[in-house]
PDB file of N, CA, C and O in Angstrom:
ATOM      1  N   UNK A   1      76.015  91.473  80.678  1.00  0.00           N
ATOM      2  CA  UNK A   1      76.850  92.320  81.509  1.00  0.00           C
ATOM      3  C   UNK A   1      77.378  91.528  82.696  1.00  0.00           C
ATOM      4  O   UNK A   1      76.787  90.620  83.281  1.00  0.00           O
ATOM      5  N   UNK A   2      78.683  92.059  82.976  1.00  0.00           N
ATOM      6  CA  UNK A   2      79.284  91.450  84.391  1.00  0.00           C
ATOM      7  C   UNK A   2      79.322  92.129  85.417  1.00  0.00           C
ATOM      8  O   UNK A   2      79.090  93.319  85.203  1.00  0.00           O
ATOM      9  N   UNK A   3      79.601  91.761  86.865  1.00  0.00           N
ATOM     10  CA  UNK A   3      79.720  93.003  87.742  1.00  0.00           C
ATOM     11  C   UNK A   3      80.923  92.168  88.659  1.00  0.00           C
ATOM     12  O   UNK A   3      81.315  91.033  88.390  1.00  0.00           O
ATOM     13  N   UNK A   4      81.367  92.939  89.706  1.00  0.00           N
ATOM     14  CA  UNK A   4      82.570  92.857  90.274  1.00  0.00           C
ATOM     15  C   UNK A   4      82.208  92.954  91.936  1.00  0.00           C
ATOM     16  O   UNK A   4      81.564  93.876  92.436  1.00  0.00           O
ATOM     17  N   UNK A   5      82.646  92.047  92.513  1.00  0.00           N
ATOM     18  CA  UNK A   5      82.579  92.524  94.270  1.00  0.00           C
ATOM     19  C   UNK A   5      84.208  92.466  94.859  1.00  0.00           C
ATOM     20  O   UNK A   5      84.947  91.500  95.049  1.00  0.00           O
ATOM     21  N   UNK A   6      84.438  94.056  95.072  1.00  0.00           N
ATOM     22  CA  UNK A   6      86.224  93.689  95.426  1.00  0.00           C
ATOM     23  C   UNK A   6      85.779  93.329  97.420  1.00  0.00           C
ATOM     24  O   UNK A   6      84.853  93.450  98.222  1.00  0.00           O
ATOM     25  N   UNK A   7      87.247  92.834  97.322  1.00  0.00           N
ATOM     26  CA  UNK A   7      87.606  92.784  98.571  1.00  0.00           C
ATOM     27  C   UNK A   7      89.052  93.322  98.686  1.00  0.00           C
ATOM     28  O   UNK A   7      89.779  93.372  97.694  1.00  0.00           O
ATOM     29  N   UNK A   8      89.479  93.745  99.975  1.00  0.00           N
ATOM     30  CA  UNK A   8      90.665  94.217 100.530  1.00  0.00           C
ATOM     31  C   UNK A   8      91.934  93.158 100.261  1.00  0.00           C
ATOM     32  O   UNK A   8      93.124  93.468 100.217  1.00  0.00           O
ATOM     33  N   UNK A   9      91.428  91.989 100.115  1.00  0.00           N
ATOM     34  CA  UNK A   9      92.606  91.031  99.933  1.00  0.00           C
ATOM     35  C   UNK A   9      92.165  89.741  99.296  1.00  0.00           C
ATOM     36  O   UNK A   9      90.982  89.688  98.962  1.00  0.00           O
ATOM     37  N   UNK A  10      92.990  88.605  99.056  1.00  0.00           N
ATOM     38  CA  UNK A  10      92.839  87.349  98.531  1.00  0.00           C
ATOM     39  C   UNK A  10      92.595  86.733  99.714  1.00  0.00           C
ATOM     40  O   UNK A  10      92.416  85.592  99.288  1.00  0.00           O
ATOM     41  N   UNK A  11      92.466  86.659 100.819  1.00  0.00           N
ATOM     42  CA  UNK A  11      91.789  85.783 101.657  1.00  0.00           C
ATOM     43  C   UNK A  11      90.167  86.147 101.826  1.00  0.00           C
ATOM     44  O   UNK A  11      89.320  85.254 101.799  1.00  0.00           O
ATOM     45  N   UNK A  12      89.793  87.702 102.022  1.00  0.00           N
ATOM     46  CA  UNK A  12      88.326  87.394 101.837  1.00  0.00           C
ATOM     47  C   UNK A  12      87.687  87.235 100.743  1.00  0.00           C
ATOM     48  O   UNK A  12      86.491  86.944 100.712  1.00  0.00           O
ATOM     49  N   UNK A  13      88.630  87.461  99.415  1.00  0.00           N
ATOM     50  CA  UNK A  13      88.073  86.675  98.382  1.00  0.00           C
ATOM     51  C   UNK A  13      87.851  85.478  98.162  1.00  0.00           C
ATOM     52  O   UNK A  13      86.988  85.188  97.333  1.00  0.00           O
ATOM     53  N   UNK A  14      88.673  84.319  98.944  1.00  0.00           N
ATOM     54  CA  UNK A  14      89.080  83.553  98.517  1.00  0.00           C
ATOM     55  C   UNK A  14      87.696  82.737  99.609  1.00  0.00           C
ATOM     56  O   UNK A  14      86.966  81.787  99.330  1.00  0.00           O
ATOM     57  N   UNK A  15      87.756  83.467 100.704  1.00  0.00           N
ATOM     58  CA  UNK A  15      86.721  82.993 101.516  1.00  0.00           C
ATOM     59  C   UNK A  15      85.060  83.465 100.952  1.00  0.00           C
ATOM     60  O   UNK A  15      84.113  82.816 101.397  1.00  0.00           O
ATOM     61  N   UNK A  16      84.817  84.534 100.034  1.00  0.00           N
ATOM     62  CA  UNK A  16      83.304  84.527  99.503  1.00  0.00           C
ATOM     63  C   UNK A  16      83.496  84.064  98.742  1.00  0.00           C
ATOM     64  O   UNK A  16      82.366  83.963  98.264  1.00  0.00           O
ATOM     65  N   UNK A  17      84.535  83.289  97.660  1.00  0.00           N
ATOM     66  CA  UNK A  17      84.234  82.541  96.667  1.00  0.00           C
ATOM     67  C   UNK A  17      83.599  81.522  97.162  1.00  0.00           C
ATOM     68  O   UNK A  17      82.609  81.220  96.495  1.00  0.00           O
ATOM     69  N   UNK A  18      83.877  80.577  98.499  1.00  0.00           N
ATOM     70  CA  UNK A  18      83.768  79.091  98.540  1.00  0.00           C
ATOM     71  C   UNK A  18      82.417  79.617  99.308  1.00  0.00           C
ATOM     72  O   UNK A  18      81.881  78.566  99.660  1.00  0.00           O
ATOM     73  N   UNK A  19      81.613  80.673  99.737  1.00  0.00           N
ATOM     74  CA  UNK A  19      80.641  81.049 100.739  1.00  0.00           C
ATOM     75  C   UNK A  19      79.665  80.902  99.274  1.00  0.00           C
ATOM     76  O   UNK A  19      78.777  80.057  99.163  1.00  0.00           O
ATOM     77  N   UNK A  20      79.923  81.609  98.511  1.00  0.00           N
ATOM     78  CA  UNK A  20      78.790  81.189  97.507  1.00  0.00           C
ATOM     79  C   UNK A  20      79.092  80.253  96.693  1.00  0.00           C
ATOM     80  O   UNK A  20      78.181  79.921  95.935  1.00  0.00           O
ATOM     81  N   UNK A  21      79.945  79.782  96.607  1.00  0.00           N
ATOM     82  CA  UNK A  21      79.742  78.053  95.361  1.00  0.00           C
ATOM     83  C   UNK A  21      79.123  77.146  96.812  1.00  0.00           C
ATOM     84  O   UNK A  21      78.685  76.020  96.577  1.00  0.00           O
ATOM     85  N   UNK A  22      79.106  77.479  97.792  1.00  0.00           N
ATOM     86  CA  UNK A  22      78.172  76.918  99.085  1.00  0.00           C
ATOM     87  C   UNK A  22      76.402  76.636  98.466  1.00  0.00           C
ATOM     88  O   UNK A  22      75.624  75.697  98.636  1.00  0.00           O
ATOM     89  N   UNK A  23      76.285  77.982  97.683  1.00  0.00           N
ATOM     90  CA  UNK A  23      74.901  78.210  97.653  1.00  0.00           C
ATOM     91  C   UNK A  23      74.564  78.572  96.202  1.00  0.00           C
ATOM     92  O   UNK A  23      73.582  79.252  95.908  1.00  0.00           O
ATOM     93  N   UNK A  24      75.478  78.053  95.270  1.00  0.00           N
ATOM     94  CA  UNK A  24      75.163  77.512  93.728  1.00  0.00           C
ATOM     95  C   UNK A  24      75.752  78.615  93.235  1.00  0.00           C
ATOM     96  O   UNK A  24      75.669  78.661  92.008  1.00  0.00           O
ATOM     97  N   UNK A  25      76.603  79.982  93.977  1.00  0.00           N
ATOM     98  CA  UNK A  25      76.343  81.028  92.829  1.00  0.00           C
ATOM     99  C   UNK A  25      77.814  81.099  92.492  1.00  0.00           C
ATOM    100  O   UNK A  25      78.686  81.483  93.272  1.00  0.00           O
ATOM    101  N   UNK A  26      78.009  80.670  91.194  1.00  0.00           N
ATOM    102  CA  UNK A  26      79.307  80.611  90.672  1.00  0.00           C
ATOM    103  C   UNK A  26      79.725  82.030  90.431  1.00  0.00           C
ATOM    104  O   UNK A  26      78.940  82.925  90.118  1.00  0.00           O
ATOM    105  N   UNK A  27      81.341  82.210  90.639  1.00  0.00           N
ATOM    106  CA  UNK A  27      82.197  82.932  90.554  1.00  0.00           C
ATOM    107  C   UNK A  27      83.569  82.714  90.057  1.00  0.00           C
ATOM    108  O   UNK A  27      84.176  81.650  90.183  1.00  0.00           O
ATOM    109  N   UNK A  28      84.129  84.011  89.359  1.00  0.00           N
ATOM    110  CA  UNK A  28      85.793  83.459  89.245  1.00  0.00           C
ATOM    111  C   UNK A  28      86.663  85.049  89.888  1.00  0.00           C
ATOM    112  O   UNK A  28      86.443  86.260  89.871  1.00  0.00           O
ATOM    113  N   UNK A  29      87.477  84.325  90.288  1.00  0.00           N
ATOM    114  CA  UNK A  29      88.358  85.355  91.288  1.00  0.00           C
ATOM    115  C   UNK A  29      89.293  85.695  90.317  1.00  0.00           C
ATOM    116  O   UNK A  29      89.736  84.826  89.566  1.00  0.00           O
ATOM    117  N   UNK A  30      89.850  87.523  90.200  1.00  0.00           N
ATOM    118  CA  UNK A  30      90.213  88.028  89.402  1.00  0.00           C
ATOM    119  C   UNK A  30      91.025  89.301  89.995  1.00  0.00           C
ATOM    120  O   UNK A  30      90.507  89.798  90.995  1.00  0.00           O
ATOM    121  N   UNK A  31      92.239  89.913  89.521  1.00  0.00           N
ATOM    122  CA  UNK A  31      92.400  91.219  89.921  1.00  0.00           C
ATOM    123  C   UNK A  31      91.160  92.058  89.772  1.00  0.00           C
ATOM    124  O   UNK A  31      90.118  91.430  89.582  1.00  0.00           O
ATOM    125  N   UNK A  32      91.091  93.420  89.829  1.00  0.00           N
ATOM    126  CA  UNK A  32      90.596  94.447  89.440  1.00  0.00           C
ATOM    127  C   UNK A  32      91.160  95.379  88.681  1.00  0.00           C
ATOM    128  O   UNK A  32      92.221  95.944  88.946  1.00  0.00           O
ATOM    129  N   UNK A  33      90.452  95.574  87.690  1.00  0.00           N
ATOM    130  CA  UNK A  33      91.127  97.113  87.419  1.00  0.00           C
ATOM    131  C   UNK A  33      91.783  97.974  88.374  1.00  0.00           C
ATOM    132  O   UNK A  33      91.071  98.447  89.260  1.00  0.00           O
ATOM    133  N   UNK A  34      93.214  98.313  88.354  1.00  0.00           N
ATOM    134  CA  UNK A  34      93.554  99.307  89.324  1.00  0.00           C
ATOM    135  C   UNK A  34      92.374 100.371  89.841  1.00  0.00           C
ATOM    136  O   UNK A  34      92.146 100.465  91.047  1.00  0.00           O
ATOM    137  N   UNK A  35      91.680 101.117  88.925  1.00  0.00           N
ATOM    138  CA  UNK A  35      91.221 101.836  88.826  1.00  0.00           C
ATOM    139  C   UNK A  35      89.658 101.685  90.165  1.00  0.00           C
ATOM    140  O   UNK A  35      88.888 102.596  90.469  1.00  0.00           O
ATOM    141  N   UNK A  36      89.652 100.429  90.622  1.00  0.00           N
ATOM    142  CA  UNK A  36      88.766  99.795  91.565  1.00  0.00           C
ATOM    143  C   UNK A  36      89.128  99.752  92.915  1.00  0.00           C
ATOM    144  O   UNK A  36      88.589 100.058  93.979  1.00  0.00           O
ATOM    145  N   UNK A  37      90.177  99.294  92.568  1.00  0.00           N
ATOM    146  CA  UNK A  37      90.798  99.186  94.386  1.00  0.00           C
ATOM    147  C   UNK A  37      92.783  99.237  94.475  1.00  0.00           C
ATOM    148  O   UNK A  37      93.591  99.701  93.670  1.00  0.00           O
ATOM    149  N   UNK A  38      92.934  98.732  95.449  1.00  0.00           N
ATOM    150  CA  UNK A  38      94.151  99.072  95.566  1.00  0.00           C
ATOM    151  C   UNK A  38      95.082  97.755  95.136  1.00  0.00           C
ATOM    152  O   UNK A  38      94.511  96.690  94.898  1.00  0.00           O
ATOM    153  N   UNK A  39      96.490  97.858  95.047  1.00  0.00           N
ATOM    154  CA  UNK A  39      97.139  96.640  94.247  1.00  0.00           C
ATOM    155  C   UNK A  39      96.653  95.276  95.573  1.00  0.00           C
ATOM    156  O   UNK A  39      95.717  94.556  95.225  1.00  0.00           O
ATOM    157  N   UNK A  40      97.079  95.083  96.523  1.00  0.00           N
ATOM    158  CA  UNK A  40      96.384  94.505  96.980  1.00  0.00           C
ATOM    159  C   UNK A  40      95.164  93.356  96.917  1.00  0.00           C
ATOM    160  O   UNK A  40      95.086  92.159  97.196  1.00  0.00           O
ATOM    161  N   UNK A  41      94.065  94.595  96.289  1.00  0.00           N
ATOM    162  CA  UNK A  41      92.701  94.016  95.880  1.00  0.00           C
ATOM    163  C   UNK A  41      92.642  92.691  95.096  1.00  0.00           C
ATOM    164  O   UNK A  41      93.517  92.124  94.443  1.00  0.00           O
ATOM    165  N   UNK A  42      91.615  92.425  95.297  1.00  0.00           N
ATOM    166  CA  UNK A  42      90.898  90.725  94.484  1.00  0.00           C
ATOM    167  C   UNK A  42      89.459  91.075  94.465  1.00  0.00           C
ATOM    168  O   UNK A  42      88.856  91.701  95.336  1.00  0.00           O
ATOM    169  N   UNK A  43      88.988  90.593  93.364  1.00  0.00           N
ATOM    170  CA  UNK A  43      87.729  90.448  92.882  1.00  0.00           C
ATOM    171  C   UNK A  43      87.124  89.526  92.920  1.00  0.00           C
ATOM    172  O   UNK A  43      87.809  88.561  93.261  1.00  0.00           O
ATOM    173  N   UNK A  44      85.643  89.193  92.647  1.00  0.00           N
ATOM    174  CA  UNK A  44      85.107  88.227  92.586  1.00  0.00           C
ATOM    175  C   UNK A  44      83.906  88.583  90.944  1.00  0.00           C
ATOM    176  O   UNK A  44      83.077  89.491  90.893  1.00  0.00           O
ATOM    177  N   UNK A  45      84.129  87.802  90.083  1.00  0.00           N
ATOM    178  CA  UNK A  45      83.257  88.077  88.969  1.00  0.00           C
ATOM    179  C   UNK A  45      81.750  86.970  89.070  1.00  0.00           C
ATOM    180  O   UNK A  45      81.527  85.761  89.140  1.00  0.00           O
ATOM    181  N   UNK A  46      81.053  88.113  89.029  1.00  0.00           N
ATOM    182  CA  UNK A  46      80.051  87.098  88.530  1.00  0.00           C
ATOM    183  C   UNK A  46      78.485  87.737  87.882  1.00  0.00           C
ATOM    184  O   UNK A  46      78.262  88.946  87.816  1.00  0.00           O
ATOM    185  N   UNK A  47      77.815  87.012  87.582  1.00  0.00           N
ATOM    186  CA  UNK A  47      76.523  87.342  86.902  1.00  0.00           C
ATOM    187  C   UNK A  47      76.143  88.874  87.341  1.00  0.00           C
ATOM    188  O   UNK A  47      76.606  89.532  88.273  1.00  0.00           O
ATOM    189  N   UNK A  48      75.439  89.127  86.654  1.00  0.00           N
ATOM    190  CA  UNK A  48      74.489  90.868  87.330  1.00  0.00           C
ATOM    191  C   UNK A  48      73.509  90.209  88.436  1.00  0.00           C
ATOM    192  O   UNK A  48      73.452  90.494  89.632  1.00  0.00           O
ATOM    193  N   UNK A  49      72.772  89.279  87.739  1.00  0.00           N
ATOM    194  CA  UNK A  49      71.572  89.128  87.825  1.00  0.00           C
ATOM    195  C   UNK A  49      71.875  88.309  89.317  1.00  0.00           C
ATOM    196  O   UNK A  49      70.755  88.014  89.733  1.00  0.00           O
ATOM    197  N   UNK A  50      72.753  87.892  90.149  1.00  0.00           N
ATOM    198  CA  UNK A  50      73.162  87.167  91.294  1.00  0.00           C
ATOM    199  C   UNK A  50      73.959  87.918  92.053  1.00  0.00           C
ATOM    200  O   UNK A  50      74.582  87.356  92.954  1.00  0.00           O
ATOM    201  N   UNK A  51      74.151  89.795  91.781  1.00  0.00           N
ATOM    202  CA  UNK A  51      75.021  90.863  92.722  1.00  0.00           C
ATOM    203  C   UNK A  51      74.128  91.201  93.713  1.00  0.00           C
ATOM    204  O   UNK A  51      74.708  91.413  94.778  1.00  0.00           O
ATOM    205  N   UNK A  52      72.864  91.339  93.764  1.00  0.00           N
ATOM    206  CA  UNK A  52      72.248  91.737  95.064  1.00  0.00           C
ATOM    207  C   UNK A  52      72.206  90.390  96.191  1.00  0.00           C
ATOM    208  O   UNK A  52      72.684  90.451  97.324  1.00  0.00           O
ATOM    209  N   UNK A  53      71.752  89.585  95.797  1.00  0.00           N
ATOM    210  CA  UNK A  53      72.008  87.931  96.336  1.00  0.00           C
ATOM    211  C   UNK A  53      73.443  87.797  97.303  1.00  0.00           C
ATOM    212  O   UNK A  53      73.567  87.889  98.524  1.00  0.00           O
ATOM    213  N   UNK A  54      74.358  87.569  96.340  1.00  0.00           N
ATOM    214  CA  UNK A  54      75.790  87.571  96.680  1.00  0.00           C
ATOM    215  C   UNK A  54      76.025  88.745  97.631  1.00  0.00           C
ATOM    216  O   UNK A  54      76.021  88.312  98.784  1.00  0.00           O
ATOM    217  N   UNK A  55      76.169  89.675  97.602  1.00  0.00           N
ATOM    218  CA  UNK A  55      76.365  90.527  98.415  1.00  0.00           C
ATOM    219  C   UNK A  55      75.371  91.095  99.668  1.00  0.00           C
ATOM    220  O   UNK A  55      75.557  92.047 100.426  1.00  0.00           O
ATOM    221  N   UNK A  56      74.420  90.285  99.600  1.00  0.00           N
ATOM    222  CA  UNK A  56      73.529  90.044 100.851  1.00  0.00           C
ATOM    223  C   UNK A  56      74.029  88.673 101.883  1.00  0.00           C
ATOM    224  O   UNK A  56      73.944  88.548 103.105  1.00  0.00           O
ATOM    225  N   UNK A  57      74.410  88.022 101.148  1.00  0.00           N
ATOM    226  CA  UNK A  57      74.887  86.838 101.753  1.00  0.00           C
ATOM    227  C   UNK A  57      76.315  86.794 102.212  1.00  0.00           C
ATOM    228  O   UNK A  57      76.723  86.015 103.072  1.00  0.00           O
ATOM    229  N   UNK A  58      77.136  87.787 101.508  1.00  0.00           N
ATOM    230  CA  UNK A  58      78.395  87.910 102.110  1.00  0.00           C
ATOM    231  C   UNK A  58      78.756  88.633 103.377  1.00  0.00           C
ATOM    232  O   UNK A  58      79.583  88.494 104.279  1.00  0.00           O
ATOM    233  N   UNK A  59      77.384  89.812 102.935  1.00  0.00           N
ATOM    234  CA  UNK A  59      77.268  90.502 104.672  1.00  0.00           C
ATOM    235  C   UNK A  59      77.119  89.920 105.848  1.00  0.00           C
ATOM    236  O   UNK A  59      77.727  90.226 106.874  1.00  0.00           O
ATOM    237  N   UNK A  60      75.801  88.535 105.646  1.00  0.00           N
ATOM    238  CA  UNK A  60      75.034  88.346 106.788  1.00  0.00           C
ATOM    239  C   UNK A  60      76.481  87.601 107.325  1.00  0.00           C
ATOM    240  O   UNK A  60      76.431  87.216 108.493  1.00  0.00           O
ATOM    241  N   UNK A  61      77.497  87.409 106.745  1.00  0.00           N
ATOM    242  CA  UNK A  61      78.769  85.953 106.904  1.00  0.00           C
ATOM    243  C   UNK A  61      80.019  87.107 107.038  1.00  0.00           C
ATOM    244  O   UNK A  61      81.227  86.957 106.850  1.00  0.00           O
ATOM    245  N   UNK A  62      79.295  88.242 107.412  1.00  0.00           N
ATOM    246  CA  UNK A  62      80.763  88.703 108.090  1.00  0.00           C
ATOM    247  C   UNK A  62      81.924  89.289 106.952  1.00  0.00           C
ATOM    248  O   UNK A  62      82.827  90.085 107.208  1.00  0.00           O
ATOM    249  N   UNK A  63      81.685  88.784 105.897  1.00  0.00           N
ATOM    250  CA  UNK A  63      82.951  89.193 105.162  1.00  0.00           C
ATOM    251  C   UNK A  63      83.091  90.688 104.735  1.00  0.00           C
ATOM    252  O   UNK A  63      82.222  90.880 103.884  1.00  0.00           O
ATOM    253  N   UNK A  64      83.770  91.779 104.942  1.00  0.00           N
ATOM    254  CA  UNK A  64      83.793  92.723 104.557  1.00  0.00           C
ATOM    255  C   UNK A  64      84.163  93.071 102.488  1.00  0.00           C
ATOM    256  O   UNK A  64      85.087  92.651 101.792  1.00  0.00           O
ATOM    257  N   UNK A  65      82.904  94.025 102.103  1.00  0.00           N
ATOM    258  CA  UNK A  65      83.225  94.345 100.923  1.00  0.00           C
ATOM    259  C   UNK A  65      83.817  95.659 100.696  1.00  0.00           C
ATOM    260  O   UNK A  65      83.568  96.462 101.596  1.00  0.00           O
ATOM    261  N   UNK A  66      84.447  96.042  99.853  1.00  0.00           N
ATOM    262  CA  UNK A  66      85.152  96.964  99.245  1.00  0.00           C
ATOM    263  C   UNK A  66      84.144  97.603  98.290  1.00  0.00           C
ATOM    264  O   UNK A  66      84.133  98.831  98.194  1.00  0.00           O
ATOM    265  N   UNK A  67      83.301  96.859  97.580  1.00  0.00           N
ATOM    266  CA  UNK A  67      82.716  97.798  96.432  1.00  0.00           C
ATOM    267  C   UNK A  67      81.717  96.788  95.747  1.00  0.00           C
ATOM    268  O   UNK A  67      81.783  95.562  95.838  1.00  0.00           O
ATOM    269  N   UNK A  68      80.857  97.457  95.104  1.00  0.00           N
ATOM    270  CA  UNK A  68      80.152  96.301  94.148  1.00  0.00           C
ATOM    271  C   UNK A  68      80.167  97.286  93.051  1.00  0.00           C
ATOM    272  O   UNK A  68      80.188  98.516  93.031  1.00  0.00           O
ATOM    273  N   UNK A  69      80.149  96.251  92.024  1.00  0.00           N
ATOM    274  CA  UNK A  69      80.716  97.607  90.402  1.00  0.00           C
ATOM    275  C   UNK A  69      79.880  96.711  89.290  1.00  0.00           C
ATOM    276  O   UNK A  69      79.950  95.482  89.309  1.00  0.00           O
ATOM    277  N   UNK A  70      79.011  97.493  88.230  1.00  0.00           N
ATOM    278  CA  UNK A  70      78.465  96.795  87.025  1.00  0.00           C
ATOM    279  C   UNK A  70      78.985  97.293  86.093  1.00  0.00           C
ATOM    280  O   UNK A  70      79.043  98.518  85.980  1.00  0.00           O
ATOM    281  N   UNK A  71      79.644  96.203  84.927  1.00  0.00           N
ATOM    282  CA  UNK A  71      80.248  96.746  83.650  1.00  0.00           C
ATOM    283  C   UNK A  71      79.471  97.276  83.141  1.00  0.00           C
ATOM    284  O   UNK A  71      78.364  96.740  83.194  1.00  0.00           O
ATOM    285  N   UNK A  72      79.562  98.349  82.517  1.00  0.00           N
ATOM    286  CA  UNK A  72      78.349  99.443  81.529  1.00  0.00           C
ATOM    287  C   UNK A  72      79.402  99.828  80.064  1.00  0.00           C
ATOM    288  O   UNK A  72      80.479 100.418  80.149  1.00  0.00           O
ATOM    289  N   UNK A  73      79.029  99.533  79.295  1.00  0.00           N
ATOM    290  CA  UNK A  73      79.850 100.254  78.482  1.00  0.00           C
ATOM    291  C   UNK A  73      81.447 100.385  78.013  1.00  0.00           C
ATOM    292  O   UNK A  73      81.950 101.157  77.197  1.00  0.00           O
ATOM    293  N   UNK A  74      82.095  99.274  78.887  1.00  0.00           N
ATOM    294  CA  UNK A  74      83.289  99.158  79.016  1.00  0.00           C
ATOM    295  C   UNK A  74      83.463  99.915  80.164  1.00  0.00           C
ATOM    296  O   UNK A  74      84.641 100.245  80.032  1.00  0.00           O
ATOM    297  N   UNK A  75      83.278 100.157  80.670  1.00  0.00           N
ATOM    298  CA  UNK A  75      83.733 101.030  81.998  1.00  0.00           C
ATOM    299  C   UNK A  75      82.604 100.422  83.779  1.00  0.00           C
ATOM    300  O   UNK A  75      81.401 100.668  83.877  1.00  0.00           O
ATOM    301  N   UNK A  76      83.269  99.811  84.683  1.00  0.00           N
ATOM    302  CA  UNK A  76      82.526  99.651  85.966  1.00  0.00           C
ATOM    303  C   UNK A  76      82.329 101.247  86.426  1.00  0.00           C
ATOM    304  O   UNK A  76      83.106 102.201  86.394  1.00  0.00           O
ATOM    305  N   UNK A  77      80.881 101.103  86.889  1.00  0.00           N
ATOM    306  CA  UNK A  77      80.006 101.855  87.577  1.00  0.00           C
ATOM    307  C   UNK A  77      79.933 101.304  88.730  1.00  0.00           C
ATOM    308  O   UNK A  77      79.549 100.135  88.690  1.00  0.00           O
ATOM    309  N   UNK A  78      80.263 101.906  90.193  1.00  0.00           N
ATOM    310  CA  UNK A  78      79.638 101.156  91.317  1.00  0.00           C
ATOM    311  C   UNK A  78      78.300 101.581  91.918  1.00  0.00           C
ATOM    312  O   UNK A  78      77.721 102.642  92.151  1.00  0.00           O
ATOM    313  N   UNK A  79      78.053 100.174  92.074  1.00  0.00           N
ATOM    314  CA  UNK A  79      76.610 100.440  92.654  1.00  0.00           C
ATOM    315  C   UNK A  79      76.330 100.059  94.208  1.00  0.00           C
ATOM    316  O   UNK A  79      77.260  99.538  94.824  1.00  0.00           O
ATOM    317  N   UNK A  80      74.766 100.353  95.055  1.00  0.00           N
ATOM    318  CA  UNK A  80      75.042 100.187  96.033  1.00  0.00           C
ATOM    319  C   UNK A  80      74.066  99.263  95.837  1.00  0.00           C
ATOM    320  O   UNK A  80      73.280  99.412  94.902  1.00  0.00           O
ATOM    321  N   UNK A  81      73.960  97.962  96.862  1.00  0.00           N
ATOM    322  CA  UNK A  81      73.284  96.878  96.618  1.00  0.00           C
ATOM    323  C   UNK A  81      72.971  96.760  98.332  1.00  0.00           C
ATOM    324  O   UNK A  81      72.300  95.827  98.773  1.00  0.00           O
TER     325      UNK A  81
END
């Protein structure tokens, strides 16, 4: 399974991508499903098993998130992490 961390734009995506390849945890930057955020939005894809991690580390660094979402079934579920 994959999961998703949006952000409001391609700059704070672009800035938690390089915050975690800082600290080994690979990612690839992606739209979202409309259905996630707004046209705007950017994603960040990466492992399940590295969404609580990642999104602990993006907080303590300031970056604001939009959402954290786990693929289930073909369909993202958001979760709170």
């Amino acid at each position: 399974m994959g999961c998703l961390i949006v952000f409001k734009s391609i700059t704070y995506a672009q800035r938690a991508s390089r915050i975690l390849a800082a600290k080994g945890i690979a990612s690839t930057m992606i739209k979202p499903p409309v259905s996630l955020g707004k046209s705007c939005s950017y994603a960040l894809k990466l492992r399940q098993e590295e969404l609580a991690g990642a999104a602990a580390l993006l907080r303590r660094s300031n970056i604001p998130l939009n959402g954290t979402f786990v693929l289930e079934e073909g369909y993202y579920r958001e979760v709170q992490v």
